[in-house]
C-alpha positions as CSV (number, residue, x, y, z in Angstrom):
1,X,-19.9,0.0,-68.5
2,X,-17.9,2.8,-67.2
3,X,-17.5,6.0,-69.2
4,X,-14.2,7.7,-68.8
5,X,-13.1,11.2,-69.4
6,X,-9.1,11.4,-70.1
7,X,-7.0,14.7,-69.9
8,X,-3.5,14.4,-71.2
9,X,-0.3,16.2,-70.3
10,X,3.2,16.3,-71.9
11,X,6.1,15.9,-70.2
12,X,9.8,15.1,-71.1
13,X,12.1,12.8,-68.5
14,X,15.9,12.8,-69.0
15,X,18.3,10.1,-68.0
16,X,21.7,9.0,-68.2
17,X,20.9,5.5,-68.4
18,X,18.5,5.0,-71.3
19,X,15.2,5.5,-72.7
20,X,13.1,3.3,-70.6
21,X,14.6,4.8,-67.3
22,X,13.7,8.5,-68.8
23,X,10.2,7.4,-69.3
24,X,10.1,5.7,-65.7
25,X,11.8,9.0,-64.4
26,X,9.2,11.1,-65.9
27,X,6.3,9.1,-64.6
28,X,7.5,8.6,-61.2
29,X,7.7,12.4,-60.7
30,X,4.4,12.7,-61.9
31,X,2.6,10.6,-60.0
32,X,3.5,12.7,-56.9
33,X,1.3,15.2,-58.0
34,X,-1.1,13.2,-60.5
35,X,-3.6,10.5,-59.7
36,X,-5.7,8.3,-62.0
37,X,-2.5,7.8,-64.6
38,X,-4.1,5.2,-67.4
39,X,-1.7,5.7,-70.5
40,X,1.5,7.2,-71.9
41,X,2.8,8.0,-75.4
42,X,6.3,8.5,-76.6
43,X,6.3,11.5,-78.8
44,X,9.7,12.2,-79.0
45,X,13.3,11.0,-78.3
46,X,16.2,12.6,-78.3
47,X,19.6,12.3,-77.1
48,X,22.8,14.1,-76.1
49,X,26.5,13.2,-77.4
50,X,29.4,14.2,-75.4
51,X,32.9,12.9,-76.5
52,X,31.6,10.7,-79.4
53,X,29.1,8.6,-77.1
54,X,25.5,8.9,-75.5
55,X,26.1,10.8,-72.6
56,X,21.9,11.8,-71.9
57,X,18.5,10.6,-73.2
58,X,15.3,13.1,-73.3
59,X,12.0,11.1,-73.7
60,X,8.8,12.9,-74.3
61,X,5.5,11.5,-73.3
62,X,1.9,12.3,-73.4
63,X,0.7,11.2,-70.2
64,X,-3.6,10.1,-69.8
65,X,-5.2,10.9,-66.9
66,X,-8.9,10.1,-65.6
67,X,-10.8,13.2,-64.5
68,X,-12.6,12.8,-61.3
């Protein structure tokens, strides 16, 4: 059995669209720079209102990573 050792980041991705595109956003971008992504966690959600409606989502995620 493999033992793993995890370091976690937080990060917040934003989107016009919704929630689960803000969370995709946020972990696209930070796979360019991050390998050995296992898990995320949505810590917070928020939103902007413009004119009455949703006009941006802000998701924030804790993001697992393996250390080499």
């Amino acid at each position: 059995m493999s033992h793993h050792v995890y370091k976690h980041i937080e990060l917040t991705g934003s989107s016009e669209l919704g929630i689960e595109d803000a969370i995709n956003n946020a972990i696209v971008k930070a796979s360019e720079t991050l390998h050995g992504m296992r898990w995320f966690e949505v810590t917070d959600t928020r939103g902007h209102i413009e004119h009455g409606r949703v006009a941006h989502w802000q998701v924030t995620l804790r993001i697992g990573f393996t250390l080499d």
